[in-house]
GUMARVEX-721932 format. One record per residue (C-alpha): x, z, y; residue number from 1. Coordinates in Angstrom, 3 decimals, always signed. Last residue first. Layout:
+----------+----------+----------+-----+
:        x :        z :        y : num :
+----------+----------+----------+-----+
:        X :        Z :        Y : NUM :
...
+----------+----------+----------+-----+
# end
This chain:
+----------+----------+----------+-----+
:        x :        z :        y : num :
+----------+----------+----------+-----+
: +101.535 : +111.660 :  +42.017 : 189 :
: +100.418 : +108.172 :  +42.459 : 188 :
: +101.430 : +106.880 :  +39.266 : 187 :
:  +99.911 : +110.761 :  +37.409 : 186 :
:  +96.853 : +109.508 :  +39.324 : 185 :
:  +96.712 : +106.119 :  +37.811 : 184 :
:  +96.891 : +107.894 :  +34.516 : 183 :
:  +94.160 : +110.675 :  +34.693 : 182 :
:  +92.156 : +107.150 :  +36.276 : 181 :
:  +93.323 : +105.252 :  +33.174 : 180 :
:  +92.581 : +108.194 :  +30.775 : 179 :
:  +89.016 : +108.540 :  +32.257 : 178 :
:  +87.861 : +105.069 :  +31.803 : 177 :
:  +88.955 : +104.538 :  +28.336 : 176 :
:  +87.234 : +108.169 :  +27.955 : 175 :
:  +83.697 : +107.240 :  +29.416 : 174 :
:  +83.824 : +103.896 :  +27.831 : 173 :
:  +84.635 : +105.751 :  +24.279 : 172 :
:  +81.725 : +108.097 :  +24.980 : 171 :
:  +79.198 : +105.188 :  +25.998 : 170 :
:  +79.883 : +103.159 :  +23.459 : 169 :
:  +79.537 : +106.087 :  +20.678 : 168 :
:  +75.987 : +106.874 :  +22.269 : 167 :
:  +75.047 : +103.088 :  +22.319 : 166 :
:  +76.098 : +102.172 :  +18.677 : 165 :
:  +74.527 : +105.712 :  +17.731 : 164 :
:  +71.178 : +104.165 :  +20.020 : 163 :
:  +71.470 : +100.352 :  +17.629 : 162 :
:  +72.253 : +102.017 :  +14.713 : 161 :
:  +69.218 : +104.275 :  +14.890 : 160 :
:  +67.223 : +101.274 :  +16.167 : 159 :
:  +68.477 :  +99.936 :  +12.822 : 158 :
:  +70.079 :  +96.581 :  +12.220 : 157 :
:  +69.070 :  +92.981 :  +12.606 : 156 :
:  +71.151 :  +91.834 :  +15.924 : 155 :
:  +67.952 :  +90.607 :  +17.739 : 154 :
:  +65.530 :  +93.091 :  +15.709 : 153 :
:  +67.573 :  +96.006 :  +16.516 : 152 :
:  +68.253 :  +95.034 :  +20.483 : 151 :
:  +64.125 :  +94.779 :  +20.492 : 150 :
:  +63.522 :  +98.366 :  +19.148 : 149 :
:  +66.154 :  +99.736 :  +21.322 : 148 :
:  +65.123 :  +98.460 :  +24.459 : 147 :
:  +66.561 :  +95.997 :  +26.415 : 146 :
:  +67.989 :  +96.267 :  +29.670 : 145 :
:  +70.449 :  +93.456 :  +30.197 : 144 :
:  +72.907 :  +95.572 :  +31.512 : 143 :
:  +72.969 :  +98.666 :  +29.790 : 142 :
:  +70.986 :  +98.162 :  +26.616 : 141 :
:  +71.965 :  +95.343 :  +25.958 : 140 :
:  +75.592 :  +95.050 :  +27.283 : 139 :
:  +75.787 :  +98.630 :  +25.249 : 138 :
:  +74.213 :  +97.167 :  +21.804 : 137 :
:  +77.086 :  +93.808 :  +22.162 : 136 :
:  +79.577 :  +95.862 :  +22.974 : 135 :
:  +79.127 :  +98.505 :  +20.456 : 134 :
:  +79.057 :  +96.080 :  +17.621 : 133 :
:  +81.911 :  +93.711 :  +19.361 : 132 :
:  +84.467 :  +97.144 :  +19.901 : 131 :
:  +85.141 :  +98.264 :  +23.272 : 130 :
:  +87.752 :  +96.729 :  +25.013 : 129 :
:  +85.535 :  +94.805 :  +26.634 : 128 :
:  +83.789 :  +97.012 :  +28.252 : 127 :
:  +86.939 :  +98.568 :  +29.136 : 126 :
:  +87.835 :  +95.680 :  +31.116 : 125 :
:  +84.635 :  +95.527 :  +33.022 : 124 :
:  +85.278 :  +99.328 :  +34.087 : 123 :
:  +89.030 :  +98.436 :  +34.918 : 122 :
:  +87.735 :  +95.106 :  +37.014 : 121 :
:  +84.501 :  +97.087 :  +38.696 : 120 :
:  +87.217 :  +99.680 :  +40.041 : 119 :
:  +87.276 : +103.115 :  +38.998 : 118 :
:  +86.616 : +105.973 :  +41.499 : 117 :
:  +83.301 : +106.414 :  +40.750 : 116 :
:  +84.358 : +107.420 :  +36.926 : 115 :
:  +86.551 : +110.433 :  +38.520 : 114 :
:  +83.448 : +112.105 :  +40.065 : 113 :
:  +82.010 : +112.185 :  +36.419 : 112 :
:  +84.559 : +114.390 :  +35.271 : 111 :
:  +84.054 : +114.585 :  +31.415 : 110 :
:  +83.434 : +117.144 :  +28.948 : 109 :
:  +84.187 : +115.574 :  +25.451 : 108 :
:  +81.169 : +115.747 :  +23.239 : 107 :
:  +82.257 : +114.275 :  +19.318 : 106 :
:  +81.647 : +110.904 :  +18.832 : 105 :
:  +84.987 : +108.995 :  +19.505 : 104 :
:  +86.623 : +109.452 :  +16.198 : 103 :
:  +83.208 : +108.393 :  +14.516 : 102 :
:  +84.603 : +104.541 :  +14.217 : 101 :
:  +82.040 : +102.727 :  +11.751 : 100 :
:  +83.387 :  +99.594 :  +10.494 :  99 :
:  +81.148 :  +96.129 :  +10.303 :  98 :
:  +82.872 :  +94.244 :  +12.608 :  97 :
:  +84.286 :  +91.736 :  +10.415 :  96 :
:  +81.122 :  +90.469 :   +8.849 :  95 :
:  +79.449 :  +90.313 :  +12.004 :  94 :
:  +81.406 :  +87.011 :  +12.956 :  93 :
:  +78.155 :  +84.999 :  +12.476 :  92 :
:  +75.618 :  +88.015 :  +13.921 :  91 :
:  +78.062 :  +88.292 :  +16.948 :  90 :
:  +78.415 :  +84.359 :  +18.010 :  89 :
:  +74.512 :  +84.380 :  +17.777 :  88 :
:  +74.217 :  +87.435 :  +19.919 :  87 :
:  +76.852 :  +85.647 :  +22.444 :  86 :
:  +74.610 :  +82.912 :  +22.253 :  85 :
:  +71.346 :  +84.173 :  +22.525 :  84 :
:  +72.868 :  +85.603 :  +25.668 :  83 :
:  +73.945 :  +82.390 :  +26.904 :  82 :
:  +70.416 :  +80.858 :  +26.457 :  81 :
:  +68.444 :  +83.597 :  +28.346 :  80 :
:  +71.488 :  +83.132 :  +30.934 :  79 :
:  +70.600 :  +79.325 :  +31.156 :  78 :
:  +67.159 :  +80.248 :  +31.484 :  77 :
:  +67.185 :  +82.694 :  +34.352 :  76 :
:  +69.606 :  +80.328 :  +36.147 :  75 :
:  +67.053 :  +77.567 :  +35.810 :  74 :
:  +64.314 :  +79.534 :  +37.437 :  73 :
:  +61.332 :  +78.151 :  +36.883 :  72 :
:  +59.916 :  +75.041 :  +38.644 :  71 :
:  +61.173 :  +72.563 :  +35.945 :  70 :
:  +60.327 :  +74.102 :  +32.315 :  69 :
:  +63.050 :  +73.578 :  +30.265 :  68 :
:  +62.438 :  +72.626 :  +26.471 :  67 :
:  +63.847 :  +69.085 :  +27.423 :  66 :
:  +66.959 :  +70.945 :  +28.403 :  65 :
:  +67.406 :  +71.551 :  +24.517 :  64 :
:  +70.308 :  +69.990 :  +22.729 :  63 :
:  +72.232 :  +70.068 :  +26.468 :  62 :
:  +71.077 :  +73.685 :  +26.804 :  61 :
:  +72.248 :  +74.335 :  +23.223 :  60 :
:  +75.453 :  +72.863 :  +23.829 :  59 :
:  +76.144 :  +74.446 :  +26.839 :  58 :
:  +75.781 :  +77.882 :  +24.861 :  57 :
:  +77.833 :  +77.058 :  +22.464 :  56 :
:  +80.404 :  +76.520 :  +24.757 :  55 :
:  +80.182 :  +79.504 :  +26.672 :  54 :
:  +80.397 :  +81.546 :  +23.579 :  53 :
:  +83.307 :  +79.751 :  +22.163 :  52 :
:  +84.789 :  +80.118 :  +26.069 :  51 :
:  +84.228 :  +84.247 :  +25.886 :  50 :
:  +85.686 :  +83.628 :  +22.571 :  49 :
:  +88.988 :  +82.663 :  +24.273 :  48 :
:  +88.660 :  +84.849 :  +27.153 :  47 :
:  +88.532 :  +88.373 :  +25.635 :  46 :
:  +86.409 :  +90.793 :  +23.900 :  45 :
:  +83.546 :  +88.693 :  +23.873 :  44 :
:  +79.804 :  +90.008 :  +25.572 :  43 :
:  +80.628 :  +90.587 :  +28.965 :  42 :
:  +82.647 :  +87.635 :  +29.056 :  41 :
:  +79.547 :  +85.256 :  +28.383 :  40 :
:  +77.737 :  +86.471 :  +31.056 :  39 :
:  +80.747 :  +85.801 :  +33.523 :  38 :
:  +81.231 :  +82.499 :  +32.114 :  37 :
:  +77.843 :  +81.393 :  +32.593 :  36 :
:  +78.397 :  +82.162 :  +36.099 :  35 :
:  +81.680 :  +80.401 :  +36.491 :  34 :
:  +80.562 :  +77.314 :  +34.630 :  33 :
:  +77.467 :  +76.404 :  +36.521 :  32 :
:  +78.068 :  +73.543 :  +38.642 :  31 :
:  +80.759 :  +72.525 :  +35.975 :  30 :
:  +78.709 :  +71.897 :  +33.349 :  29 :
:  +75.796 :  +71.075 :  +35.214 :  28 :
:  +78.459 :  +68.201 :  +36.513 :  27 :
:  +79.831 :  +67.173 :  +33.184 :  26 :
:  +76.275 :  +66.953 :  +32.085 :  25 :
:  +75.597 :  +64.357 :  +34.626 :  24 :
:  +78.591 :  +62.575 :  +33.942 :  23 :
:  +77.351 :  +62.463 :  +30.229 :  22 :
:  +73.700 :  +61.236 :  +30.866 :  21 :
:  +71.956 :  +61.650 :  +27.588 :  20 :
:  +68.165 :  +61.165 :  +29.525 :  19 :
:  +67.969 :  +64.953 :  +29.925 :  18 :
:  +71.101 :  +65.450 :  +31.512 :  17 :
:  +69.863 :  +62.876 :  +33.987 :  16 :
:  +66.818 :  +64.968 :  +34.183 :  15 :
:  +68.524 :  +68.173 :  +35.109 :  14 :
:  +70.427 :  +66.537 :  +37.524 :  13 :
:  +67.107 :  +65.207 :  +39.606 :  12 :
:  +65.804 :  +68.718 :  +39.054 :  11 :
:  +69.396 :  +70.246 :  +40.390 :  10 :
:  +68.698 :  +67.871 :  +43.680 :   9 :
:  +65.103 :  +68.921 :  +44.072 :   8 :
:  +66.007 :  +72.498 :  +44.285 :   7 :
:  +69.074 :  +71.546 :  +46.648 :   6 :
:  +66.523 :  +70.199 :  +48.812 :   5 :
:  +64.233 :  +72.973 :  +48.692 :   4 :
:  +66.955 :  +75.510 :  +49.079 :   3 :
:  +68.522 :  +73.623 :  +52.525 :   2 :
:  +64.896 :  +73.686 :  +53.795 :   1 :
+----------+----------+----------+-----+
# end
């Protein structure tokens, strides 16, 4: 019962936001900050453009909550929206990003015990460590789970790009991650 009312409670919101309402936005805003903020961190390589992203977003979804559906998932469309965002965000700042780092490419053999032992905040770090061309193909790929074909149209390069962008991802996450727990047990050693 408690969902049904808080259902109707985010619709009445939702249409206050629609109608201009400012204090109504500020409260969508806030109701929903932390979780658009942890999409939008996934994609920026720190906090400041994670908030550019964030913002942006919000804006959209203030620009175009009449293109909401009510009944579907709002948090399904907000995220859509945040996404786009962050995608957005990477094809206007592309320009700087376009360098191709082959230093991590080659095969390094890799203890994939070690890996489990590294905490969600080091592995989240290193994502975003990574840089924005091969974070934006591995967050994707891996998280979001888009294929290849559709990560190349969204971000208008190559689906060869877009699985090299993947591969070298993958390889430098695998050896940010490996050198921290090589290092954390040298600390506790």
């Amino acid at each position: 019962m408690a969902a049904v009312e808080s259902d109707k409670n985010l619709n009445k919101l939702l249409d206050a936001c629609n109608k201009g309402h400012r204090s109504s936005q500020d409260e969508l805003y806030k109701m929903f900050y932390g979780y658009a903020m942890s999409i939008c961190l996934r994609y920026s390589r720190d906090r400041e453009e994670a908030k550019e992203i964030l913002n942006d977003g919000f804006l959209k979804i203030f620009t175009k909550i009449h293109k909401y559906t009510m009944g579907l998932s709002f948090k399904g469309w907000l995220r859509r929206i945040m996404i786009n965002s962050a995608i957005d965000h990477f094809r206007r700042n592309e320009k700087h990003y376009h360098h191709v780092d082959i230093t991590y490419a080659k095969t390094e053999e890799i203890n994939e015990n070690a890996i489990a032992l590294i905490s969600e905040k080091e592995i989240f770090g290193a994502i975003q460590d990574l840089p924005p061309s091969y974070r934006m193909v591995f967050n994707l790929f891996a998280i979001e789970g888009f294929k290849h074909e559709e990560i190349a149209q969204k971000l208008n390069i190559g689906v060869g790009t877009s699985k090299s962008n993947l591969a070298i991802a993958r390889t430098k996450l695998k050896r940010k991650l490996l050198i921290q727990n090589q290092e954390r047990n040298i600390g506790n050693g």
